[in-house]
DOLOMAR-514473 format. One line per 10 residues: number of its first residue (from 1); for each residue x negated, y, z of N, C-alpha, C. Coordinates in steps of 0.1 Angstrom, whole numbers. Atoms other than C-alpha are relative to their C-alpha. Last residue first. Example, Ala and Ser with C-alpha at 12.3 -4.5 7.8 and 13.67 -1.06 7.14 Angstrom:
BEGIN
2 = 9 -11 0 -137 -11 71 8 11 8 ~ -9 -12 0 -123 -45 78 -9 12 0
This chain:
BEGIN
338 = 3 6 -10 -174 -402 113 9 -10 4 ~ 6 8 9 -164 -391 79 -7 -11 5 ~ -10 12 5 -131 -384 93 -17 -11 -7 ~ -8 8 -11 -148 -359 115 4 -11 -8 ~ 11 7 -9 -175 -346 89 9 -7 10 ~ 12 10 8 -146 -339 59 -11 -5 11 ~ -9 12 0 -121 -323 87 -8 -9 -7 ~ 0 5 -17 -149 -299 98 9 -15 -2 ~ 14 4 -7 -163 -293 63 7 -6 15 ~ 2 10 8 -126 -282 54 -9 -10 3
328 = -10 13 -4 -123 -263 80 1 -7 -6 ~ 5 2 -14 -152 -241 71 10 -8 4 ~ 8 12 3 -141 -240 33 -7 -5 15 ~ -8 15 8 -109 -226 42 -10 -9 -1 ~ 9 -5 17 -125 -199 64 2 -16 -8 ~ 12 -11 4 -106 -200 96 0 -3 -14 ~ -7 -13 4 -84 -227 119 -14 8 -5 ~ 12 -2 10 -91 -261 132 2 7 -8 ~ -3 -12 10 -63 -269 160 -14 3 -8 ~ 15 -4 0 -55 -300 182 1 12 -13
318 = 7 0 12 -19 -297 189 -10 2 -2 ~ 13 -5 0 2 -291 221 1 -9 -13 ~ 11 10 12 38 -294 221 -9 6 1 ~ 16 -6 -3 55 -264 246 -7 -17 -4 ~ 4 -10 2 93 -269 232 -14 6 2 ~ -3 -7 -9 98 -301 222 -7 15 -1 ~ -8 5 -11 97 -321 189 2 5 12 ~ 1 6 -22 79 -299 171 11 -5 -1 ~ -19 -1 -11 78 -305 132 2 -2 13 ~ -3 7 -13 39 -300 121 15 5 5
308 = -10 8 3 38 -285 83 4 -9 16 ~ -13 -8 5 21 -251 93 15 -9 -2 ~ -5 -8 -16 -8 -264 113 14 -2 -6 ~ 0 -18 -3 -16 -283 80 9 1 11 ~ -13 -4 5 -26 -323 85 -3 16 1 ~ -11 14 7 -49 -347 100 9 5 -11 ~ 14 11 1 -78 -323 118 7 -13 -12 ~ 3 4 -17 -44 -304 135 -12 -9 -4 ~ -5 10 4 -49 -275 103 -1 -6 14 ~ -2 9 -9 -53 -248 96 7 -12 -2
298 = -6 8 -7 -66 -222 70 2 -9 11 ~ 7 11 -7 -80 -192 52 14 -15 1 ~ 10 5 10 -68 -167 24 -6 -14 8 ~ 17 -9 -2 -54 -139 51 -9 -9 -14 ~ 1 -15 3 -20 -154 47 -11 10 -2 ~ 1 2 14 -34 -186 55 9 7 -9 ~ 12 4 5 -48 -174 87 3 -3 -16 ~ 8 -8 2 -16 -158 100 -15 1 -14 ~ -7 2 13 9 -189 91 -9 19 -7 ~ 2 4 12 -18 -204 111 9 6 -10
288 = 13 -4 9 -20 -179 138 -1 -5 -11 ~ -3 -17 5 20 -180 143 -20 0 -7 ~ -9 -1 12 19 -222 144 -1 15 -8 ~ -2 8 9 -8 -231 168 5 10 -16 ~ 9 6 1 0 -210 198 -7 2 -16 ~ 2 -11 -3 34 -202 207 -16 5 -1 ~ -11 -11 2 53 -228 188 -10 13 2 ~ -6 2 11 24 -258 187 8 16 -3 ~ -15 2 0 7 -250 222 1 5 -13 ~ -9 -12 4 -30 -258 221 12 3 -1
278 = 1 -8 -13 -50 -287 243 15 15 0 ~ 7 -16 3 -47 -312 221 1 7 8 ~ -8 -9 5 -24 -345 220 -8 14 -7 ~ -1 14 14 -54 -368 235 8 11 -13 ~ -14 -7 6 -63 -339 259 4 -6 -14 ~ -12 -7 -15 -81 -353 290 7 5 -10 ~ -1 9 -8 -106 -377 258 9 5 14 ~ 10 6 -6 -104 -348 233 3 -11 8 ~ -3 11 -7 -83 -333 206 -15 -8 8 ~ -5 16 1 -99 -305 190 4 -7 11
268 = -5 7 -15 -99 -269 199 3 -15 -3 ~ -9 11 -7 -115 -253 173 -1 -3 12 ~ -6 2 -15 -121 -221 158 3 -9 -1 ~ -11 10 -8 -141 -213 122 1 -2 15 ~ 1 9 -7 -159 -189 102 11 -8 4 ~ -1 16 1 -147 -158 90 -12 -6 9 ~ 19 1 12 -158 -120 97 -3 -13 -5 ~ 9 -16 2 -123 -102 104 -14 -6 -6 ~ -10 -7 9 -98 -137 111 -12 13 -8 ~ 0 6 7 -128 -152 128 6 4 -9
258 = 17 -1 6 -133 -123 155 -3 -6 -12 ~ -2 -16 9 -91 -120 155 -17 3 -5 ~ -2 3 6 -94 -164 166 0 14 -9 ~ 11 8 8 -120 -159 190 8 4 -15 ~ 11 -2 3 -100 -129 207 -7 -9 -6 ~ -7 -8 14 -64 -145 200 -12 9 3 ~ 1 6 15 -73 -178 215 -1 16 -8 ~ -15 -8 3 -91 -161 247 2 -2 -13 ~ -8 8 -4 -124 -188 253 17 8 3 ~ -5 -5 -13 -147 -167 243 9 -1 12
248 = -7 4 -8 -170 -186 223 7 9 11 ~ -3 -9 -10 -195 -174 198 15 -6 5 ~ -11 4 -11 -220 -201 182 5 14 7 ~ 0 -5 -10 -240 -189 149 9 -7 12 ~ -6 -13 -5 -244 -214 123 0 5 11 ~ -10 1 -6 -273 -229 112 11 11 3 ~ 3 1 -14 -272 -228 85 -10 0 4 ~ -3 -10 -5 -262 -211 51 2 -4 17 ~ -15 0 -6 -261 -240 30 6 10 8 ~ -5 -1 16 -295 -232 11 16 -4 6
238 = 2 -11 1 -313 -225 50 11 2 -19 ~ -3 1 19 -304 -256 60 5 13 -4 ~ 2 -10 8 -307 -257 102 1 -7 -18 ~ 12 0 8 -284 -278 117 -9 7 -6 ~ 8 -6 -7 -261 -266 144 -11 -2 -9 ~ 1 -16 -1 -232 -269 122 -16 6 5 ~ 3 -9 15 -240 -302 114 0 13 0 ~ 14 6 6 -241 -310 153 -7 6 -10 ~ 1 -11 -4 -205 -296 157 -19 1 -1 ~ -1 -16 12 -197 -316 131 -5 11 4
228 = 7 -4 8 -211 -345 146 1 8 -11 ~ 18 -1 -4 -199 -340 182 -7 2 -13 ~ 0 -14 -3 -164 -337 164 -13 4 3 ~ 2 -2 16 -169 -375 146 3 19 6 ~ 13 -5 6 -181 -386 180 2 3 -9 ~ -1 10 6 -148 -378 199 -15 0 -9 ~ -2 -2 10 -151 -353 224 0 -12 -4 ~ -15 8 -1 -149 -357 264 6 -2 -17 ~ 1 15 -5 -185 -352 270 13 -5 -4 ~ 7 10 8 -187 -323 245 3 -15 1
218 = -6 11 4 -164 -302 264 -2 -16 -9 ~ -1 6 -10 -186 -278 276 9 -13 1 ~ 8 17 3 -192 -275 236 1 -2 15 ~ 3 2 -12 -157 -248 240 -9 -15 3 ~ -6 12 -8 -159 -241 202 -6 5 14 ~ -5 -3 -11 -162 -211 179 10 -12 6 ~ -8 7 -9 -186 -211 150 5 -3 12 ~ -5 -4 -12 -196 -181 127 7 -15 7 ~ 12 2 -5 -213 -178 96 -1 -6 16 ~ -2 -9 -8 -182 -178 73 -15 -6 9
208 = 5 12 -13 -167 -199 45 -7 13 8 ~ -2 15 -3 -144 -191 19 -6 -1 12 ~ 2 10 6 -139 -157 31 -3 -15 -4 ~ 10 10 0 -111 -147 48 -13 -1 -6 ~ 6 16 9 -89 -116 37 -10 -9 6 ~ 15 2 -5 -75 -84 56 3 -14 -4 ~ 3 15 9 -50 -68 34 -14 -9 4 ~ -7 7 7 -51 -35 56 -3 -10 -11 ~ 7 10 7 -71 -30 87 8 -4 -8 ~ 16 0 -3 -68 6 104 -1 -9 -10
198 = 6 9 11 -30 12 96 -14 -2 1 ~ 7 -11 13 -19 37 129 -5 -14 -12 ~ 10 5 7 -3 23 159 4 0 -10 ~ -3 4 15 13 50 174 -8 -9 0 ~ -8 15 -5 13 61 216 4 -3 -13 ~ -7 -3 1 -4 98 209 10 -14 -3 ~ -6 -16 -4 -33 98 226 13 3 -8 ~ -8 0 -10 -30 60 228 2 18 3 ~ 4 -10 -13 -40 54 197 10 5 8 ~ -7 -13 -7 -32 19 187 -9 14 6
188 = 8 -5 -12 -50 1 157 10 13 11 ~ 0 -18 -5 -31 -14 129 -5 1 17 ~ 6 -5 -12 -39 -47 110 4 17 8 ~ 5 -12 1 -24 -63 76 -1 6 21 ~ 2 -4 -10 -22 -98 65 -3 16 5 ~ 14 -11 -4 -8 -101 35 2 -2 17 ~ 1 -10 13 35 -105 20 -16 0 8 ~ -1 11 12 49 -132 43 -2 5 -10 ~ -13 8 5 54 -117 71 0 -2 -10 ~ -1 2 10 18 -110 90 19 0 -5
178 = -10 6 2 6 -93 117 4 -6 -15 ~ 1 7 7 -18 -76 140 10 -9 -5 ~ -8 6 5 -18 -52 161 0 -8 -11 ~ -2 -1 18 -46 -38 178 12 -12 -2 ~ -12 9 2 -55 -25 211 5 -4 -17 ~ -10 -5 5 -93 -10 215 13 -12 -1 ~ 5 -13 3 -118 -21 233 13 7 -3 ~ 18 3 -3 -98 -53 242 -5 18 -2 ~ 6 -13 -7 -61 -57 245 -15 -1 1 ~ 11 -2 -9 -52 -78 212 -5 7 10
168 = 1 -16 -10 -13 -76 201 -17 -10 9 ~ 6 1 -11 -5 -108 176 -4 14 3 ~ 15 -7 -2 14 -119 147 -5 -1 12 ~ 4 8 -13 42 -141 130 -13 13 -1 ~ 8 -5 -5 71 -136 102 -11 -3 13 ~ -3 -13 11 96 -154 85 -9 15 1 ~ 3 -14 -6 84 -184 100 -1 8 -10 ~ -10 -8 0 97 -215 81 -3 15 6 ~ 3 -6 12 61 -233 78 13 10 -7 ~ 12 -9 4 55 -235 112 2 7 -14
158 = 14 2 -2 80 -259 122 -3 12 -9 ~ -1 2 14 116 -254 138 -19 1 -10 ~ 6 10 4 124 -264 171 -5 -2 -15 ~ 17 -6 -4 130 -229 184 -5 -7 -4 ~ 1 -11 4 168 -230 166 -13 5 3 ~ 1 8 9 171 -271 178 -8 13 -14 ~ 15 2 0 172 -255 208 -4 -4 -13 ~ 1 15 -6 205 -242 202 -14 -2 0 ~ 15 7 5 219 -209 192 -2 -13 8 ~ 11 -3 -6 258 -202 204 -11 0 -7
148 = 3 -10 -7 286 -203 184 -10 7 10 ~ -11 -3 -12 280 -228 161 -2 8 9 ~ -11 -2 5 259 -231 130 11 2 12 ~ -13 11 -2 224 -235 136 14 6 -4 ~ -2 12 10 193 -222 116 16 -5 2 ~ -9 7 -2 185 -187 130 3 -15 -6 ~ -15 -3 3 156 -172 115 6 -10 3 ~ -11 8 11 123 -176 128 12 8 -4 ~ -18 -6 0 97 -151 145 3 -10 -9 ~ -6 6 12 65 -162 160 13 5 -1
138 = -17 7 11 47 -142 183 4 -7 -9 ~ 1 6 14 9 -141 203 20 2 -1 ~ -11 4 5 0 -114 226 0 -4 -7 ~ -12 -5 12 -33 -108 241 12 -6 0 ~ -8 11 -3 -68 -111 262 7 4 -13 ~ -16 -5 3 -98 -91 263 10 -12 -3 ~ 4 3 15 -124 -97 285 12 -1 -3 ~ -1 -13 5 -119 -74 320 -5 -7 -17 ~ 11 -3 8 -131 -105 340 -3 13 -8 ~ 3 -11 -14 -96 -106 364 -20 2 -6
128 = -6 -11 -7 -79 -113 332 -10 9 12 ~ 14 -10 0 -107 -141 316 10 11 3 ~ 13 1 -12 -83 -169 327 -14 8 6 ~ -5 -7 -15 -51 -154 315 -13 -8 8 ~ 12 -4 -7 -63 -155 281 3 2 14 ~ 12 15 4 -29 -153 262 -16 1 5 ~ 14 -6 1 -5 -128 272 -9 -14 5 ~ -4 -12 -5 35 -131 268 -17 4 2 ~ 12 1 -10 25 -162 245 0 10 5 ~ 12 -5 -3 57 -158 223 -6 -6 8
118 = 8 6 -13 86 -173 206 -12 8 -1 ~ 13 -5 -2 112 -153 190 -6 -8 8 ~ 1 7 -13 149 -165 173 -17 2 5 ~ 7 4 -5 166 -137 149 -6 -10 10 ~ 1 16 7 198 -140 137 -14 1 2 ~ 8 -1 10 207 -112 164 2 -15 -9 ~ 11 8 6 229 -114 191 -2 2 -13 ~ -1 8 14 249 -85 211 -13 -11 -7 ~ 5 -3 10 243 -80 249 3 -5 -17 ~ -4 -10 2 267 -87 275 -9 15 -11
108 = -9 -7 10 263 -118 270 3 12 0 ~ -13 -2 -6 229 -123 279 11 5 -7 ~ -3 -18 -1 203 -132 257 13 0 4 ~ -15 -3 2 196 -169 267 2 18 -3 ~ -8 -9 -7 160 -177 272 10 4 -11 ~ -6 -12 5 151 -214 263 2 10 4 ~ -12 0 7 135 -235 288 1 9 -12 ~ -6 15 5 107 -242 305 6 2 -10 ~ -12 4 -7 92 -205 309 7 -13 -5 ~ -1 -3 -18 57 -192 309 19 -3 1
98 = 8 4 -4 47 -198 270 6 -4 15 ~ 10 -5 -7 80 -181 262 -7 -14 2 ~ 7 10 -12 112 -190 242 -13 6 4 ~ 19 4 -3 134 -168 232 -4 -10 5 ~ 3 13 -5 175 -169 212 -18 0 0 ~ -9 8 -7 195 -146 195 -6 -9 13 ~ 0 18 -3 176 -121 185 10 -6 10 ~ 7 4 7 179 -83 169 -3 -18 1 ~ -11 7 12 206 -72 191 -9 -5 -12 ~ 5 -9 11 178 -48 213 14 -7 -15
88 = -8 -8 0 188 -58 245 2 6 -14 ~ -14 10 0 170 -91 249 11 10 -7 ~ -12 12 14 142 -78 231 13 -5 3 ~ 0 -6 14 126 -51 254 6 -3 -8 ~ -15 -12 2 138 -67 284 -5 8 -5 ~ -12 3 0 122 -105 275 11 14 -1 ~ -4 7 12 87 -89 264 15 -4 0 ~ 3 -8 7 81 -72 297 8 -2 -14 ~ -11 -3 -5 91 -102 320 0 13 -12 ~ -12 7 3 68 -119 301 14 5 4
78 = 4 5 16 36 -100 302 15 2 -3 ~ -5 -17 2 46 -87 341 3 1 -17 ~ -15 -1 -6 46 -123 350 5 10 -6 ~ -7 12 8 13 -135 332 16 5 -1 ~ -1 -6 12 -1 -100 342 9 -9 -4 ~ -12 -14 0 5 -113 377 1 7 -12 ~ 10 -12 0 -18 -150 369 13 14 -1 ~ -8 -13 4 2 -179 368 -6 10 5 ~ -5 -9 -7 -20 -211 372 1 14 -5 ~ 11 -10 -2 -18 -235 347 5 8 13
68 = 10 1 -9 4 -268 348 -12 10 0 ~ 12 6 5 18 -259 313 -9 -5 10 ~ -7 12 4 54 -249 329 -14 -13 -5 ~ -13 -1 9 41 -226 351 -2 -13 -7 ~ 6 6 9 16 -227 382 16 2 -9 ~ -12 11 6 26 -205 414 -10 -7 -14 ~ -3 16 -9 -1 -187 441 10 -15 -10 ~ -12 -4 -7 11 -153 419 -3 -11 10 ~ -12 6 6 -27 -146 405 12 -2 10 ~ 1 8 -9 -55 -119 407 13 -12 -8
58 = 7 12 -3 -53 -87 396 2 -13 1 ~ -6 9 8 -18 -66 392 -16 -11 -4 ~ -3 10 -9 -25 -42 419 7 -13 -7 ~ -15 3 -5 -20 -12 400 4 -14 9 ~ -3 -12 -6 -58 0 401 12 -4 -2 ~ 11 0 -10 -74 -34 388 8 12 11 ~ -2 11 -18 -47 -38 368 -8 2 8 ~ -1 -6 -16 -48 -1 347 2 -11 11 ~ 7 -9 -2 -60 -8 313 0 5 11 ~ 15 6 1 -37 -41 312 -10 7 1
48 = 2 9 -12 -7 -22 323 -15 -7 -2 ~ 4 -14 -17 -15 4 300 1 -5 12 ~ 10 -11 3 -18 -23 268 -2 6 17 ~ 9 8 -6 14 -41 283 -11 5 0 ~ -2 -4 -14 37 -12 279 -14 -9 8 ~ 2 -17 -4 22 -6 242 2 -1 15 ~ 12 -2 3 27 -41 232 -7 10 6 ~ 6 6 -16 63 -41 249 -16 1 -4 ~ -2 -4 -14 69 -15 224 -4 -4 11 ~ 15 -7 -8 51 -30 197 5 11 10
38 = 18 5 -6 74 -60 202 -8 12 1 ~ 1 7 -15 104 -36 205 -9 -7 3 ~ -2 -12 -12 94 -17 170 4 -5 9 ~ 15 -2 -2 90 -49 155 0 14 9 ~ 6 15 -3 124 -63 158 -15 -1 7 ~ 0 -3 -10 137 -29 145 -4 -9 12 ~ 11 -10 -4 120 -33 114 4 3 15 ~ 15 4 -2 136 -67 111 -8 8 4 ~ 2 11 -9 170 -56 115 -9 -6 5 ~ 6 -7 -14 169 -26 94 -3 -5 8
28 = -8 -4 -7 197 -44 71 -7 12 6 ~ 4 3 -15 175 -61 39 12 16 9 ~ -8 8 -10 202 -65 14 -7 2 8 ~ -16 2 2 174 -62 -16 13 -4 14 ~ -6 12 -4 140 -62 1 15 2 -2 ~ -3 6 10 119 -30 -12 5 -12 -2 ~ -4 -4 18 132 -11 11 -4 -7 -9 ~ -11 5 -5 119 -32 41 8 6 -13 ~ 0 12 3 85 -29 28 11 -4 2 ~ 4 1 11 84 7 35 2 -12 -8
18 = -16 -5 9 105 4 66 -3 2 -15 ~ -4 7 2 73 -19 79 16 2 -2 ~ 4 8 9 46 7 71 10 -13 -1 ~ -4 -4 10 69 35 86 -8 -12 -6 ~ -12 1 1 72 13 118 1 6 -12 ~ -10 13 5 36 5 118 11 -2 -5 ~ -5 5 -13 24 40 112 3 -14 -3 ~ -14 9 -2 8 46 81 2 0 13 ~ -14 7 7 -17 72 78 8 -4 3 ~ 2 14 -2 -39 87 107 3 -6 -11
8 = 16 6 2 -53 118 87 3 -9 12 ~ 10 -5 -19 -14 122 84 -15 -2 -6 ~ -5 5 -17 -7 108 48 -8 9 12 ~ -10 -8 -3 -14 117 13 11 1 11 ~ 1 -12 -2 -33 83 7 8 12 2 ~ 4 -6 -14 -29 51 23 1 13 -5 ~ 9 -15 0 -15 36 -8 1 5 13 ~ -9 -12 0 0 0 0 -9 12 0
């Protein structure tokens, strides 16, 4: 989209996703207004996250949520954040959350949307009281069922139907990130005047990338065809372009936004304590992959595309191998070959 003839920020999000909304025959408004409440709660979260230390939002609640982790007070404030932005807004019908068993219900005394939203209300909750950056993940569907309510059957839908999916990084700077099915495109919040602005548009892969991003403390529990990719990576071979670099930060939507921007590859494979995988499928998984290969890269669970996996419940884990098409490639070609 032409940047020029604009503020000396440009685009806003909301003008860059009413722009796009016009050229969609029948589109309502519905969608734009969708995003305008995520980067609302984006925005509330942001200043909460810039100010825990000093609002007393450190540390954790004493509780564990549905994943057996323990719940960390951002986790709470994340989530609770995200639900009364959106419930109210008539744009969805029907959330699910990282941090809550069930479905959430938009009350009746709110109107429903044909939208249905799953998120990670803030992903990284182990490096919180560290000050490394953490985030938001989303997926958006569209409705599927037919009777008067939504149904689970409405969050159980796989990867490759998402009509949209992104993510809210708080790090240096806050950034948005997102896709619907047209490009990946990036916007940067400034907070002197509470917009995020177009910073990174049409951001692309390439094939392969210099960059790899595993947790190797987990070596002992790997399978040997992972050990010998992670191995080959380390190789030197100066005419292949190794070895490669190792960066690890163990927040998905910082490794994975470092990879998105300068390729390479992220995994979480399946291991000997996490046969399944470690990664959640809906809130997880599914939004970055339909990210990644929008951007030109891909995923996959080592067997298959991220994108074509049909959950069966609502927090599925999934091993994950995500980035620079030819870098996951190589990962699934040395694991199988082992």
């Amino acid at each position: 989209m032409d940047n020029t003839n604009q503020s000396e920020y440009g685009w806003t999000l909301e003008r860059f996703i009413l722009e796009r909304q016009r050229e969609i025959p029948g589109a309502t408004g519905e969608f734009t207004q969708l995003f305008q409440q995520i980067a609302l709660a984006g925005k509330i979260i942001a200043s909460r996250v810039n100010q825990a230390g000093l609002a007393g939002l450190l540390g954790h609640t004493g509780k564990t949520n549905v994943q057996g982790e323990v719940v960390q007070k951002l986790d709470v404030f994340s989530n609770q954040t995200l639900i009364h932005c959106l419930e109210a807004g008539g744009q969805v019908c029907l959330m699910a959350s990282e941090e809550v068993d069930d479905p959430i219900p938009i009350p009746t005394r709110y109107p429903k949307g044909r939208y249905v939203l799953a998120f990670d209300p803030l992903d990284g909750s182990s490096n919180i009281d560290v000050n490394i950056s953490i985030g938001t993940i989303f997926s958006v569907h569209k409705r599927v069922s037919t009777g008067n309510e939504p149904s689970l059957g409405d969050c159980l839908q796989p990867g490759r139907t998402q009509v949209a999916a992104g993510y809210i990084v708080y790090g240096s700077s806050t950034m948005f990130v997102f896709t619907s099915g047209d490009g990946v495109h990036g916007f940067t919040l400034d907070p002197s005047v509470g917009e995020f602005f177009l910073s990174h548009p049409d951001i692309t892969l390439p094939e392969r990338g210099k960059i790899y991003s595993v947790n190797e403390g987990n070596e002992a529990v790997w399978d040997e065809g992972v050990r010998d990719w992670v191995r080959w990576l380390k190789t030197p071979d100066k005419a292949a372009g190794k070895p490669y670099s190792s960066r690890y930060v163990g927040t998905l939507v910082a490794d994975f936004h470092r990879t998105l921007l300068k390729g390479g590859v992220f995994a979480y494979p399946a291991d000997k304590k996490n046969q399944s995988g470690k990664l959640r499928l809906l809130y997880e998984a599914a939004p970055m992959a339909m990210i990644v290969e929008q951007a030109g890269g891909a995923a996959s669970t080592g067997t298959g595309p991220i994108l074509d996996v049909v959950p069966t419940h609502l927090h599925q884990r999934v091993p994950l191998y995500i980035g620079s098409r030819g870098d996951v490639q190589d990962a699934i070609d040395r694991i199988h070959k082992s």
